[in-house]
N, C-alpha and C positions, 0 to 999 in steps of 0.2 A: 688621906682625904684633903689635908693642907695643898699637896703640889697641883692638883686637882682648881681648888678654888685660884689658884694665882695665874693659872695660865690665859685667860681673857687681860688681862693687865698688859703686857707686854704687844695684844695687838690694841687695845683700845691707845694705850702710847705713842705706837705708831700709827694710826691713824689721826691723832690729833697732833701729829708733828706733820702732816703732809700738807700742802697749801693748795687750797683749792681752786685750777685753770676756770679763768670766766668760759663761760661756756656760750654767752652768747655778745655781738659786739658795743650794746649797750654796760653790761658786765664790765667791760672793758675801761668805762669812762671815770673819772674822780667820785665820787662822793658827793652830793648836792651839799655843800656845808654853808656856814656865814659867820666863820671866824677871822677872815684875812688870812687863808693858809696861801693864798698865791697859788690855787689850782684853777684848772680849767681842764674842759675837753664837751665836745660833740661827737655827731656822726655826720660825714661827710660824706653826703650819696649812697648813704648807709651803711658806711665804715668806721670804724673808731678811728679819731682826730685827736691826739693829747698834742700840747707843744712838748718841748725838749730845749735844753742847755746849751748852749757854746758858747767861743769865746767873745763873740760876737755878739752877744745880748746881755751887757754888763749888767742891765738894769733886771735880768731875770728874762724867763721866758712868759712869765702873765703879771699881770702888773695894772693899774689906771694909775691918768693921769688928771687933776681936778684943777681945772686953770677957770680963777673967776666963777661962773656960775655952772662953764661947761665940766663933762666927763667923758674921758676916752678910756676905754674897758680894752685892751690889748692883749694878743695871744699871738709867739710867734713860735714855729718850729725850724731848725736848720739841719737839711742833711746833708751833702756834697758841700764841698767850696762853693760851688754856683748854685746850688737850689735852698730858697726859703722859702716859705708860707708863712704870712701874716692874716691875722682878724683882727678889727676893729669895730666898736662899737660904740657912735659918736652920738652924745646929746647934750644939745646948745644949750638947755638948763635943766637943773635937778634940785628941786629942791626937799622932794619926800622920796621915800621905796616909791613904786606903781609901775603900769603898765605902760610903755609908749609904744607907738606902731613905727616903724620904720619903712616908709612909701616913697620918701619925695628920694629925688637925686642931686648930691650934691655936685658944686659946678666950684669950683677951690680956685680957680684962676679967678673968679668974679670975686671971692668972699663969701661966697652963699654955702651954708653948712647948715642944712636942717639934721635933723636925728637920722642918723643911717648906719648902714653898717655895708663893711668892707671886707672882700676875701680877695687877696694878690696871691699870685705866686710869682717866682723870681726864678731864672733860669737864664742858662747862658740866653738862650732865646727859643721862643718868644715869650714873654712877660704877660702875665695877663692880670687884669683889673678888673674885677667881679664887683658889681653896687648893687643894694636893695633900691629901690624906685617905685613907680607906679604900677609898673607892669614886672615884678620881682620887691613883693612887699614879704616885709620880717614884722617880726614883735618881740619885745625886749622888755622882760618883767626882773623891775629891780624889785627884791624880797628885803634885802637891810641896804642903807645909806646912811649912814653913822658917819657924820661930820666928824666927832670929837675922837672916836677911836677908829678912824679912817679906815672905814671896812666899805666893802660895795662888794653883794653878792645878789645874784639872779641866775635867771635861765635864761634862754632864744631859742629862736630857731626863724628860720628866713631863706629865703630862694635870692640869689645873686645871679645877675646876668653881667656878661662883657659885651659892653656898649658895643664895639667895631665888631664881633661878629656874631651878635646875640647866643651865645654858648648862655647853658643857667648850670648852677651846682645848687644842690639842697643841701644847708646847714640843718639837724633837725637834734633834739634831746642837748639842748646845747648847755651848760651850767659853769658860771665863774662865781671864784669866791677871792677877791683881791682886794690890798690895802692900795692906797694913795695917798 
């Protein structure tokens, strides 16, 4: 009767050594966290978007940057020699977690940088520069902002258009959890 009771063992073993495929491409994304692990990821026209490493992004592939009162929230991916994807997600001050809207357009030759957020890609050619604005508005809820253990974690999600030939991409389920 003993060899009897043991034989479920061997497949319960294996079944809890087999790893479970996301099944859907939300599945796909990091984990909404707020420790500083330096993840990100959204869905891109509702595809999973993680960034990725090379040698090329010494500083990591997600990362923010706290200059003064601003915050740049960064994600880049690099696949070929010639192709990158960058996100950005810029605001001219922070002083708690909350919600900001991201509508206006910024104009970087003037100086003018209100809260917005940026999707490029880079390719031999053509290049394209994706802005939230008036007509392609986001919103960017920062959940922890922790000055003193330099954490900055939230979600997005935001529609970007390319000013010269109004193309739009949907950023949507978007979540970073990055030191600075």
């Amino acid at each position: 009767m003993k060899p009897l009771c043991l034989f479920p063992l061997p497949l319960l073993l294996l079944a809890a050594g087999c790893k479970k495929e996301p099944k859907t491409e939300v599945e796909k994304l990091p984990r909404a966290t707020q420790e500083g692990k330096n993840t990100a990821g959204f869905l891109l026209d509702g595809r999973a978007w993680l960034p990725s490493a090379s040698d090329l992004t010494a500083s990591g592939p997600v990362g923010a940057r706290r200059e003064g009162r601003s915050l740049t929230v960064y994600m880049v991916r690099n696949g070929s020699s010639s192709e990158r994807v960058t996100v950005n997600l810029f605001l001219p001050e922070i002083f708690i977690a909350g919600a900001f809207l991201l509508n206006r357009t910024p104009n970087i030759s003037l100086g003018y940088r209100p809260a917005h957020g940026l999707f490029s890609q880079y390719a031999a050619f053509p290049n394209g520069y994706y802005f939230t604005g008036p007509d392609a508005v986001g919103e960017l809820v920062v959940t922890r902002f922790d000055t003193v253990a330099r954490v900055v974690s939230g979600t997005f999600e935001m529609r970007v258009r390319e000013p010269n030939t109004g193309q739009t991409r949907q950023l949507t389920q978007g979540r970073f959890d990055a030191r600075f």
